[in-house]
C-alpha positions in Angstrom: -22.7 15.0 32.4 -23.7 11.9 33.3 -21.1 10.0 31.1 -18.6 12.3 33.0 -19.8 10.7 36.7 -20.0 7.5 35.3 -15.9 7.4 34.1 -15.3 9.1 37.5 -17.3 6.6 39.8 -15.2 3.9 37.3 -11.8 5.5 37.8 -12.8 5.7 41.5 -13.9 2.3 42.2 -10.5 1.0 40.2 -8.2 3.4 42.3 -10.1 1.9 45.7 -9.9 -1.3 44.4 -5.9 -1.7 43.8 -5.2 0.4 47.3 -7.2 -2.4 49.1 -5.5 -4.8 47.0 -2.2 -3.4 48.4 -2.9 -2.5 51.8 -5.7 -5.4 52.4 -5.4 -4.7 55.9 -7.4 -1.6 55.4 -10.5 -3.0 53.1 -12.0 -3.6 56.6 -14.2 -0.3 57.8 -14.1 -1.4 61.1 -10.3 -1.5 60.8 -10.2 1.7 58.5 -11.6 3.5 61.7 -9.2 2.1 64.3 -6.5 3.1 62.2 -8.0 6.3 61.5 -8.4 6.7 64.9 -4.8 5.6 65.7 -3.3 8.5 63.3 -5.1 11.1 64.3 -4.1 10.9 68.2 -0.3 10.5 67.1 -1.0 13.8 65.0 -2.6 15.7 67.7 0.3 14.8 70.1 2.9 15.5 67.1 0.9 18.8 66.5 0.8 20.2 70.1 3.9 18.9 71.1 5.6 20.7 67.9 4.5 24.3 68.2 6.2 24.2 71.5 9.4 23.4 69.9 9.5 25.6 66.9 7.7 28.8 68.7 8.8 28.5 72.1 11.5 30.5 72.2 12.7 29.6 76.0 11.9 25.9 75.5 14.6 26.2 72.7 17.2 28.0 75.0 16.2 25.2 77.9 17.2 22.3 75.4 20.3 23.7 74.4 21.5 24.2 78.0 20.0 21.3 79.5 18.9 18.9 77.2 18.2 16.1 79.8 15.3 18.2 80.4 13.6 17.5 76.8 15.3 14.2 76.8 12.8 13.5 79.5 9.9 15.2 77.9 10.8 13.5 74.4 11.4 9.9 76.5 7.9 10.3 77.9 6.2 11.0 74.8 7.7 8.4 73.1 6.5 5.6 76.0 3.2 7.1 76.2 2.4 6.3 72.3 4.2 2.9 72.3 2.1 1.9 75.3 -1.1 3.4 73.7 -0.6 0.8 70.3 0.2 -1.5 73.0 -3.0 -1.1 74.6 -4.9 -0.6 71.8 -4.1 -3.9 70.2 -4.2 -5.9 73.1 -7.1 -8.1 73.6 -9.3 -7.4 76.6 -10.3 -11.2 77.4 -13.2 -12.3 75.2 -15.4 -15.1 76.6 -15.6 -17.3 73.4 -11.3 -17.5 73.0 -10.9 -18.4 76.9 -14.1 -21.0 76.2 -12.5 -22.6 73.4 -9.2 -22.7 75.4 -10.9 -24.7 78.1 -12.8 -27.3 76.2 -9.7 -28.2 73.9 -7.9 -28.5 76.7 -10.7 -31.0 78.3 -10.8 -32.9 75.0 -7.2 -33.1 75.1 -7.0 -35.0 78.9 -10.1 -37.2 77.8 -8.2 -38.5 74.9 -4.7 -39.3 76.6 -7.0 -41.0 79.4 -9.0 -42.9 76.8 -6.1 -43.9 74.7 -4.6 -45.5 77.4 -7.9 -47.7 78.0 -8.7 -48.7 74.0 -6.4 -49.9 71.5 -4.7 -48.3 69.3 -7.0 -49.2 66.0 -9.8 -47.3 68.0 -8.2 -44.0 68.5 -8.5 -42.7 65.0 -11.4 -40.4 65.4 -13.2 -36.9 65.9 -15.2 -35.4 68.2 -18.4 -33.3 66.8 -20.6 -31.5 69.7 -22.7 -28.8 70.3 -21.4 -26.2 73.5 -24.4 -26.3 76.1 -26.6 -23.5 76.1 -25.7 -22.5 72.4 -29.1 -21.8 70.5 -27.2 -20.6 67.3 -26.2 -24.3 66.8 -22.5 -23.8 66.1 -20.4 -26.9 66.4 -17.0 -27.1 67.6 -14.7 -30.2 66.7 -13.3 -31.6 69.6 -14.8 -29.8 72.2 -16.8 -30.8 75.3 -20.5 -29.3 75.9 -20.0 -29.6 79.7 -16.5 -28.3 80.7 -16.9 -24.9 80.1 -20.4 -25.0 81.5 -19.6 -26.9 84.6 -16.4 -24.1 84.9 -19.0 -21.9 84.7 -21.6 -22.5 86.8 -19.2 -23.5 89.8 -18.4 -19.9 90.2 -22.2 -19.2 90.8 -24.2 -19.9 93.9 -26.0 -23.1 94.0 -29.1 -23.3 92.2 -28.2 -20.2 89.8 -30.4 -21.4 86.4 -28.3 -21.5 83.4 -30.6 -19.3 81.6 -29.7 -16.6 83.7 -25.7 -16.5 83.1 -26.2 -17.2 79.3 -25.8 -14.3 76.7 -28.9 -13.3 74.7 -26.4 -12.2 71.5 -22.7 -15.1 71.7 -25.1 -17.7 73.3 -22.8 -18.6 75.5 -22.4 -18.9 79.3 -21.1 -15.8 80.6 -18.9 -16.0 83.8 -19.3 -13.5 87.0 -18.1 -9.9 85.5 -18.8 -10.7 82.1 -20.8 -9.0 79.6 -21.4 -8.2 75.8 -20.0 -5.3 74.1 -22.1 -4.2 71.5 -19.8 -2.0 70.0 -17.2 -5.5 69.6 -20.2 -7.8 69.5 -18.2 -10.4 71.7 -18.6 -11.1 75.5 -15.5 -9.7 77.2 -14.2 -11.1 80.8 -14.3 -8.6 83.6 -15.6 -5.8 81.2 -14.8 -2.6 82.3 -16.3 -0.3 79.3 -15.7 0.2 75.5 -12.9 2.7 75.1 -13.5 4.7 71.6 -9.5 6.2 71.8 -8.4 2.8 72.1 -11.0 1.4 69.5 -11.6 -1.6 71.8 -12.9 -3.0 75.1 -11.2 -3.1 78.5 -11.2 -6.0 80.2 -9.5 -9.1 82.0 -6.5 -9.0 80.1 -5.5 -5.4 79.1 -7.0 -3.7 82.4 -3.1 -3.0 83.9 -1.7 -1.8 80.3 -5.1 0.6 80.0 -4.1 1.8 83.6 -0.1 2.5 82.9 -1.0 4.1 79.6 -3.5 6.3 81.6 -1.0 7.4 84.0 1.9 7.9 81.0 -0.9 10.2 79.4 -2.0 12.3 82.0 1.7 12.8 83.2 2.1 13.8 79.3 -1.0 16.0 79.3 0.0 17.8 83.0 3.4 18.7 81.5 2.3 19.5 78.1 -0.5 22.2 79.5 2.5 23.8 81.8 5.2 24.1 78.6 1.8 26.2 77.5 0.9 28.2 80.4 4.2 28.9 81.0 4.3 29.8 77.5 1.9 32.1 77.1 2.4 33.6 80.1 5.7 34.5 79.2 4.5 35.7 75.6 1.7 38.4 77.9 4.1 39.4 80.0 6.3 40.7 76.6 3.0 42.1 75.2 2.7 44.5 78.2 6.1 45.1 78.5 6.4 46.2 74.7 3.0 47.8 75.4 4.2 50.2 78.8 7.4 50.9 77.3 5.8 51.9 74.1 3.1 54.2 75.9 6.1 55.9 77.9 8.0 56.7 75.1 5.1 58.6 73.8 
C-alpha cells in the first residue's frame, strides 16, 4: 500500500511539475488564486446568463424579433468582463513604485546639473544610498534618501515627526491617505480597501476603473434579476393556468 502512494505522490509531483513548467505563470499560489478567482466569476456570469438563453422560451422569441434587444444585453456583458480584467490587473498606486519614480527622477536632475559643473573624466560613477527612515537597510542605486522624504513631509503640517508617517511593515514614508495592505503586503496611495473579487487593492490609480466596472456590474446584475423574475413569473403563471384548466376539465 504504501509502495502504491509512493508511485502516486511520484507520478503526481512529475505531472505538477511539467504543467508549471508550461504554464509558469501559474506556479505562483498567490497567482493560482487570482486566476482561480478570475474563472470562476466569468463562469458564474456564463452560467446565469446561459440558462436564460437556452430555457427562456420568450427571451428566445424576443431575440429573433428584435435582436437589438440582446445585442444590448450581450454588448453589456461583454464590457462588464473586459472592464473587470481591466480592473483587476490594474495597479492601485503602491507607495514604493511612485517612491522609486521620484528619487530616480531627483538623481537624474542632480546629475545633468553636476555634469555641467565637473569634467567629463569625473562623471563616471554610481550613486549607493540608503532611503531615510528605512530600518530594513535596503539600498537603492541611484537614488536620493531625502527627495522622497522631503515630498513627503511637505504635505504634513509643520512639525509632523517622521516617525509618525513611516510604515511599521515597507519602512517607508507613507504620504496622507496611505496605508499597508496586508493582504498585498505593500503600502497603496489613497487606499480605499482590499477587494477579494478583484484579487487586489483599490487605490490612487484604479479608483475610476473600480467605479465604471461597478456601475457596468450592477446595470448587468439589475437586468439579469428582471430576465429572471420576468421569467419565472411567466413560467407560475403557465403552472396555474395548466393547473385551473386541468381542475375544470375534471
Amino acid at each position: 500500500m504504501t509502495t502504491v502512494m509512493g508511485i502516486c505522490r511520484s507520478f503526481h509531483d512529475r505531472a505538477l511539475a511539467r504543467f508549471f513548467h508550461c504554464f509558469p505563470c501559474l506556479s505562483d499560489p498567490a497567482r493560482r488564486s487570482s486566476w482561480g478567482l478570475k474563472v470562476t466569476l466569468v463562469m458564474l456570469h456564463l452560467i446565469f446568463v446561459g440558462i436564460l438563453f437556452v430555457f427562456d422560451g420568450d427571451l428566445i422569441e424576443t431575440t429573433k424579433k428584435e435582436p437589438w434587444y440582446t445585442a444590448l444585453y450581450l454588448l453589456l456583458l461583454f464590457a462588464t468582463l473586459v472592464q473587470y480584467f481591466i480592473t483587476s490587473s490594474s495597479s492601485p498606486g503602491y507607495v514604493f513604485d511612485v517612491m522609486r519614480a521620484v528619487n530616480e527622477t531627483n538623481v537624474i536632475c542632480q546629475k545633468s546639473s553636476m555634469a555641467s559643473k565637473q569634467p567629463a573624466s569625473s562623471q563616471n560613477g554610481s550613486l549607493n544610498v540608503v532611503i531615510e527612515g528605512s530600518q530594513s537597510g535596503r539600498n537603492f542605486q541611484g537614488s536620493n534618501p531625502s527627495s522622497w522624504t522631503k515630498l513627503v513631509m511637505d504635505m504634513y503640517p509643520p512639525g509632523t515627526s517622521i516617525r509618525s508617517c513611516t510604515c511599521s511593515y515597507c519602512n517607508v514614508e507613507q504620504p496622507p491617505r496611505a496605508k499597508h495592505c496586508h493582504d498585498c503586503d505593500k503600502c497603496v496611495l489613497q487606499f480605499d480597501h482590499h477587494c477579494l473579487w478583484l484579487g487586489s487593492c483599490v487605490g490612487q490609480d484604479n479608483h475610476c476603473k473600480f467605479w465604471w466596472y461597478i456601475c457596468e456590474e450592477t446595470a448587468l446584475c439589475l437586468w439579469t434579476g428582471i430576465l429572471y423574475i420576468m421569467y419565472l413569473k411567466a413560467n407560475i403563471s403557465r403552472a396555474w393556468y395548466v393547473i385551473l384548466r386541468s381542475t375544470s376539465i375534471v
